[in-house]
N, C-alpha and C positions, 0 to 999 in steps of 0.2 A: 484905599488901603492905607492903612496909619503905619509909618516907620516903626513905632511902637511895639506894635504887634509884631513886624518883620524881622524887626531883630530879636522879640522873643521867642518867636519861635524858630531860629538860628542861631540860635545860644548854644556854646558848647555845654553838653552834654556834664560835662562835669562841674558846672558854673561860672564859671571863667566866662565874662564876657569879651565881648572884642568891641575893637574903638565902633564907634556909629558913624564914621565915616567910610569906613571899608562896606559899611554895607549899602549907602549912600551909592557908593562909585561901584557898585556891584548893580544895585538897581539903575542905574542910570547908562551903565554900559549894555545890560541885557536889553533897556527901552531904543537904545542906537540899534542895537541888531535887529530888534525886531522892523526897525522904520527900516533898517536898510534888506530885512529880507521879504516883504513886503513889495518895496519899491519895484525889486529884483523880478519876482512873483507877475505883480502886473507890468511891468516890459517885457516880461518874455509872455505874456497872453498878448500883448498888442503885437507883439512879432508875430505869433502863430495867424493872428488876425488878417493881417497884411500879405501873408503868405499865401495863406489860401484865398483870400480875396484876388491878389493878383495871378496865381496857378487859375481861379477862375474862370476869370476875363478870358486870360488867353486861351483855356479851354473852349471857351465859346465863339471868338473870334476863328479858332481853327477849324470848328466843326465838330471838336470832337466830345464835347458835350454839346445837346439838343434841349433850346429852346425857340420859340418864335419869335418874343421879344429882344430875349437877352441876346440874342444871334444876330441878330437885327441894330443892333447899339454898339456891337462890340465889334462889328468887321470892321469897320475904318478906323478904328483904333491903331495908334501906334504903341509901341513898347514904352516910351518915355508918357505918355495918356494913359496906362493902365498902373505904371507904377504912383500915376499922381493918385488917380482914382481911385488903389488901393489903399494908399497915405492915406489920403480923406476920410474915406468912410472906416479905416481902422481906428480914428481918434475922434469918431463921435460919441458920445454917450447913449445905451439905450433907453428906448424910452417903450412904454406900452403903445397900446395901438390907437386907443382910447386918446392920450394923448397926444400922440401925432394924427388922429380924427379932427381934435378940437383946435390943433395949429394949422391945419391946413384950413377950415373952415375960418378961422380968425382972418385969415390971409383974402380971404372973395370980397 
């Protein structure tokens, strides 16, 4: 988008322009918000992540969600091992399946 264009069509109505630097520091403060409501955005999705990942674990460690495996991995777990293991897998990036097929296969 061209400055140009920005401040004409912000132009007062009555033709009276304003300086191009107020619209400058107008664009430039709304690109701040936006990076900072963003940021916001995804840290509170990596919280929710970690939350329920770790509400998980200990659901399965107690019994009170059923699986064979997952039940299986999670008893010996302690409190301070599930919050790490929540960390962890809250800050990987996904990936398709496909993908993780073909790095696991790279890896034999």
């Amino acid at each position: 988008m061209d400055i140009g264009f920005v401040m004409n069509t912000m132009r007062d109505p009555a033709g009276v322009p304003a300086h191009p630097v107020l619209f400058q520091g107008l664009m430039v403060f709304t690109w701040v918000f936006h990076i900072a409501f963003v940021q916001l955005t995804l840290g509170a999705a990596a919280l929710a992540i970690y939350a329920f990942r770790k509400k998980a674990l200990r659901a399965y460690r107690e019994g009170t969600r059923q699986d064979p495996t997952m039940t299986a991995m999670a008893k010996p777990l302690s409190d301070a091992d599930i919050a790490n293991l929540a960390a962890f897998f809250s800050l990987q990036s996904r990936t398709s399946n496909d993908q993780t097929a073909a790095r696991t296969l790279e890896t034999r």
